[in-house]
C-alpha positions in Angstrom: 83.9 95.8 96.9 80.6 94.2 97.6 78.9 92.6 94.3 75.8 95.1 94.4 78.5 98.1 94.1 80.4 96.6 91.4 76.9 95.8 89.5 75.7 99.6 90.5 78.9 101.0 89.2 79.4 98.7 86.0 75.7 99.3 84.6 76.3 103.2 85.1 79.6 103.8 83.5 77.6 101.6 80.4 74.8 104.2 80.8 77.5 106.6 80.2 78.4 104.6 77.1 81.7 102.7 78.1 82.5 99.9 77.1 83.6 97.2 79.8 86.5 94.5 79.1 87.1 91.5 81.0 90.8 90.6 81.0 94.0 90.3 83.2 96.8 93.2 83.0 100.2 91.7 82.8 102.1 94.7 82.1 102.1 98.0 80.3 104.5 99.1 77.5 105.8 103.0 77.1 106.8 105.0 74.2 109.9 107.0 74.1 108.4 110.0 75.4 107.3 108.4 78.8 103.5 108.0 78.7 102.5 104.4 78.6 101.3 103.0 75.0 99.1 100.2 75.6 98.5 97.4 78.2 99.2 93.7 77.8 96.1 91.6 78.5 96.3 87.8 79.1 93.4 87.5 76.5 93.4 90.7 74.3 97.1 90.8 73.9 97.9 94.8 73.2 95.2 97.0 74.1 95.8 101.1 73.7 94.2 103.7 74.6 94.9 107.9 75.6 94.7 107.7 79.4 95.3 104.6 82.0 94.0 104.9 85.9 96.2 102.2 87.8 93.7 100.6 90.4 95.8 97.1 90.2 96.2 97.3 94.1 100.1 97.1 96.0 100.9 95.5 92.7 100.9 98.9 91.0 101.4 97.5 87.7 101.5 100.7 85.6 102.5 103.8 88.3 105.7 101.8 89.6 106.4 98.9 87.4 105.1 100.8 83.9 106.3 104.3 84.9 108.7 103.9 88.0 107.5 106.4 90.7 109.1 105.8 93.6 106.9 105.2 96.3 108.1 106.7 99.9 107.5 104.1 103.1 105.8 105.4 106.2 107.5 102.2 108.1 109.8 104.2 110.1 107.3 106.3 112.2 103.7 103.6 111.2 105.1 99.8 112.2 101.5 98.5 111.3 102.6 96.3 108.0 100.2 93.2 108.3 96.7 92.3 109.8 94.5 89.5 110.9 90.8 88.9 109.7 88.4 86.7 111.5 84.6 86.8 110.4 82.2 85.7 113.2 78.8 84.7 112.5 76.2 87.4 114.0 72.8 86.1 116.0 69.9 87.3 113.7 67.8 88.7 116.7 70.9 89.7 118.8 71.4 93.7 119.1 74.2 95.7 116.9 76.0 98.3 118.3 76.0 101.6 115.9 80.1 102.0 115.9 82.8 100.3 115.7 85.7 99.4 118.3 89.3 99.9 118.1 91.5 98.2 121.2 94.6 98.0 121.8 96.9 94.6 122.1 100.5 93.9 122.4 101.6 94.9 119.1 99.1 96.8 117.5 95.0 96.8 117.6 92.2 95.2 117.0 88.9 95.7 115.3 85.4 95.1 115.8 82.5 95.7 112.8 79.3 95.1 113.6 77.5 94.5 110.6 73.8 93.0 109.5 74.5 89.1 109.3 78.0 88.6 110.6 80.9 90.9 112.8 84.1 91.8 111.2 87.4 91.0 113.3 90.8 91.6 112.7 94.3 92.4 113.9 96.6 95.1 112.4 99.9 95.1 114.0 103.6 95.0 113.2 105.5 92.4 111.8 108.8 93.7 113.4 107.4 92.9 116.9 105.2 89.3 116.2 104.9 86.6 113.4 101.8 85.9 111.6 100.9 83.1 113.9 101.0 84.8 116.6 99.0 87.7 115.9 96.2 85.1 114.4 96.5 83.4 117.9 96.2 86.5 119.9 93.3 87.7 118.0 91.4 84.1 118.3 92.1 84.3 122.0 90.7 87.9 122.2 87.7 87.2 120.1 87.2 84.1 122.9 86.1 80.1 122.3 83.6 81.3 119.1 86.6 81.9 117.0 88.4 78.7 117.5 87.3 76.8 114.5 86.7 80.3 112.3 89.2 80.8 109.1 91.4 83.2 109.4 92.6 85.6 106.5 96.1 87.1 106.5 96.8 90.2 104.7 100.5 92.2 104.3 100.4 96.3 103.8 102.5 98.4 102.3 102.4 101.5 104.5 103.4 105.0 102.5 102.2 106.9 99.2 103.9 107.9 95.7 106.0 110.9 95.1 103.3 111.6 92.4 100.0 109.8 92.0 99.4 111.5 88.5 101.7 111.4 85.9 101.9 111.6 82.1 98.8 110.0 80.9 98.3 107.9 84.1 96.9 108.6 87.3 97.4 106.3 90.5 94.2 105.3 92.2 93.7 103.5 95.7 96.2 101.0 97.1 98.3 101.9 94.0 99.1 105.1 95.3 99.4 104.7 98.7 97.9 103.4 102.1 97.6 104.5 105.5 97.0 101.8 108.2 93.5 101.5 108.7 93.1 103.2 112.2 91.3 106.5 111.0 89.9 104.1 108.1 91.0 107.1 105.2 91.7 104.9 102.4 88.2 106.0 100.5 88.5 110.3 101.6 92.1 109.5 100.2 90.7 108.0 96.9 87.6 110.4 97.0 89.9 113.1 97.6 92.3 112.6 94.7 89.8 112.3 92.0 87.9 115.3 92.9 91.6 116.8 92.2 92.2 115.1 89.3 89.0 115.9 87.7 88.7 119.7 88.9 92.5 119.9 87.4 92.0 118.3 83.9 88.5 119.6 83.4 90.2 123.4 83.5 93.4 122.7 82.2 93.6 119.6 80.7 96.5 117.0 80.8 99.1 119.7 81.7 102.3 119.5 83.5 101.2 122.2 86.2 97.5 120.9 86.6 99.2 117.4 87.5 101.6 119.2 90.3 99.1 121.0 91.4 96.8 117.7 91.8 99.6 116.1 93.2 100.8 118.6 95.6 97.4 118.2 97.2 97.1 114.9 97.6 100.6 114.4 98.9 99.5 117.1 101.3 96.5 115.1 103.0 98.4 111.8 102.4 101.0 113.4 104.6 99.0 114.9 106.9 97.0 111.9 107.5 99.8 110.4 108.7 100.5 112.6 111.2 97.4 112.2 112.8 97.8 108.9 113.3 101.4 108.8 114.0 100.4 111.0 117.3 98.1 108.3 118.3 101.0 105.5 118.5 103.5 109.0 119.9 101.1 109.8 122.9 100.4 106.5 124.2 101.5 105.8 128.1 101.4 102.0 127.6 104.7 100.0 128.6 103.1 96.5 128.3 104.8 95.5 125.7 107.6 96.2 123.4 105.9 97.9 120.6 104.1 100.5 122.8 107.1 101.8 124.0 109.2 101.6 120.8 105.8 103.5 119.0 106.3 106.7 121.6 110.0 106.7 122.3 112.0 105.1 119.1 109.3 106.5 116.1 110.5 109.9 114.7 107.9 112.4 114.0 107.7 115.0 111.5 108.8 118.8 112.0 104.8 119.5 111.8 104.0 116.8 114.2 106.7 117.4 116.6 105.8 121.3 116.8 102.3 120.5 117.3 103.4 118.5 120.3 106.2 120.9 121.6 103.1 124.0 121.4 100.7 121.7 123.4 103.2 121.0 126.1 104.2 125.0 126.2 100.6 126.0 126.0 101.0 127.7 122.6 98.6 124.7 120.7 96.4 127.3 118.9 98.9 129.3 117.9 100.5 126.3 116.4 97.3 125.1 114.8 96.8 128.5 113.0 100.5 128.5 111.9 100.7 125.0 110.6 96.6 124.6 108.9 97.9 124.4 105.6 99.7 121.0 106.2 96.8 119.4 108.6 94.7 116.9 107.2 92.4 117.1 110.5 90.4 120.3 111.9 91.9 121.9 114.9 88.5 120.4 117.5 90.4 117.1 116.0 93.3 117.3 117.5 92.4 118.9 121.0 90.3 115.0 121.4 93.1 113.3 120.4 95.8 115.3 122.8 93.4 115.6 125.7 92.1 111.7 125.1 95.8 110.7 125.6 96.1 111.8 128.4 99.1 114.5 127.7 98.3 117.1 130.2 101.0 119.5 131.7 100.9 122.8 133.9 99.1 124.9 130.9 96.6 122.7 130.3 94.5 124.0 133.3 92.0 121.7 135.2 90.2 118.9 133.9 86.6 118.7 134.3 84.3 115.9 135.0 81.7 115.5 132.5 78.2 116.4 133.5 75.7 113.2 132.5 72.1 114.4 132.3 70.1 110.4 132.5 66.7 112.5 131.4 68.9 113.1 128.1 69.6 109.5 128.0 65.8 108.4 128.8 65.1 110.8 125.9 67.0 109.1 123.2 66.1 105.7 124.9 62.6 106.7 123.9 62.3 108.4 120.7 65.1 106.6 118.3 65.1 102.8 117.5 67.9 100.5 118.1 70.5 100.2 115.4 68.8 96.7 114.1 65.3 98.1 113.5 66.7 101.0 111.9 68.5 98.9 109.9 65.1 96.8 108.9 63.2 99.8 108.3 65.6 101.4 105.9 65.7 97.2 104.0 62.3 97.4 104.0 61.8 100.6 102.8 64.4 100.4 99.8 62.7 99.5 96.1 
């Protein structure tokens, strides 16, 4: 989290008359009845208090290690378990591109941030089909001579969620109760998500046992459906480059959501199947016609394709009457208090 956000954030919970502690968690400690007691700070020793939000990261110091939720792994069907960051530096006057990029490599893909001063890079891909080194030197080669001397950062993932990411007096936020590989970049809706469950919940029925199934229910629900979404990327690829692509689309089992979906767009019968199965979708129904059609996965019922009409006097509109993404950016910097 940038400095400015964690400044923002730490002045206005004060406003709300908090008061903020500086200290490392070690551990947690839990009374016979199975909420957790207090923590154990490095400095403070035993601190207690009535409710505990775990935000400690893959760690998950008080959700697994304090209260021992099992946590169920996505590996089997989502190889992604590790990327590759490279920072490049960005030419002040040089033009930024208003979107991201996603492309595909040999064993998973890579991304491209354009940002004010500098352009985030990475690497996510699967440990099962290349080492650490190699993915850092596939990246450097992709990113070309400008990332040869750049520092690279590695990072591990722990793909999956929790059985239950509120429980007792505890409620599981961010990495701690789950992560999705990065390719629909859902990790904040996911955390967004979950407290505006958590909150509706205890605010009308406080901390009780239905309110956290409920809560839980529904986040397990768009954790789950999440992955399906992007499972179906990886299932309805037609690369055979490498090794991973083809172990992705013909080794990776699918759900029984996932695989109807997939049997109804092949028969024809996709809407019917998209009405039938809404309740466990984490994605609207136009979602999932992009990502079917944009694959590629065409059979007899899909019909003919047709060829985009491009209108260039739309184009020379836009060209005229918006700014480029850099002086929008300096407009809105120099507009701000």
């Amino acid at each position: 989290m940038p400095d400015c956000w964690r400044s923002f954030l730490k002045q206005r919970a004060l406003q709300q008359g908090l008061t903020h502690i500086t200290d490392t968690v070690l551990g947690c400690e839990c009374n016979a009845e199975g909420d957790i007691a207090a923590l154990t700070l490095q400095t403070r020793g035993r601190y207690a208090a009535d409710f505990y939000i775990d935000c400690s990261g893959f760690r998950a110091l008080l959700i697994e290690q304090g209260l021992k939720i099992p946590f169920i792994e996505f590996g089997e069907n989502l190889f992604n378990d590790a990327a590759v960051a490279i920072g490049s530096l960005r030419p002040t006057d040089a033009p930024i591109q208003a979107e991201t990029v996603s492309q595909a490599m040999s064993a998973g893909w890579a991304w491209a941030i354009p940002l004010q001063h500098r352009i985030g890079n990475g690497y996510v891909y699967s440990r099962a089909h290349l080492s650490a080194e190699q993915a850092e030197r596939e990246l450097r080669e992709h990113l070309g001579p400008q990332a040869e001397t750049l520092p690279a950062r590695h990072l591990n993932m722990r793909i999956g969620r929790r059985t239950r990411h509120w429980h007792r007096n505890c409620l599981a936020v961010g990495l701690s109760q789950g992560f999705i590989e990065p390719l629909e970049a859902t990790a904040l809706m996911l955390v967004q998500l979950t407290l505006v469950q958590f909150v509706t919940e205890l605010s009308q029925h406080g901390n009780a046992p239905d309110a956290q199934d409920r809560c839980n229910q529904e986040v397990n629900r768009m954790f789950d459906g999440v992955r399906d979404y992007i499972v179906a990327h990886y299932k309805l690829n037609g690369r055979s480059d490498s090794d991973y692509w083809i172990d992705a689309r013909e080794h990776a089992p699918v759900s029984d959501t996932l695989g109807a979906l997939m049997e109804a767009w092949d028969s024809g019968q996709f809407e019917d199947a998209l009405q039938r199965y809404s309740p466990s979708l984490a994605y609207l129904r136009p979602s999932w016609y992009v990502l079917f059609s944009g694959m590629g996965r065409f059979s007899e019922h899909a019909g003919a394709l047709r060829t985009p009409t491009r209108h260039p006097e739309r184009t020379q509109f836009v060209q005229q009457h918006y700014p480029d993404h850099l002086s929008a950016l300096r407009q809105m910097t120099a507009q701000s208090p």
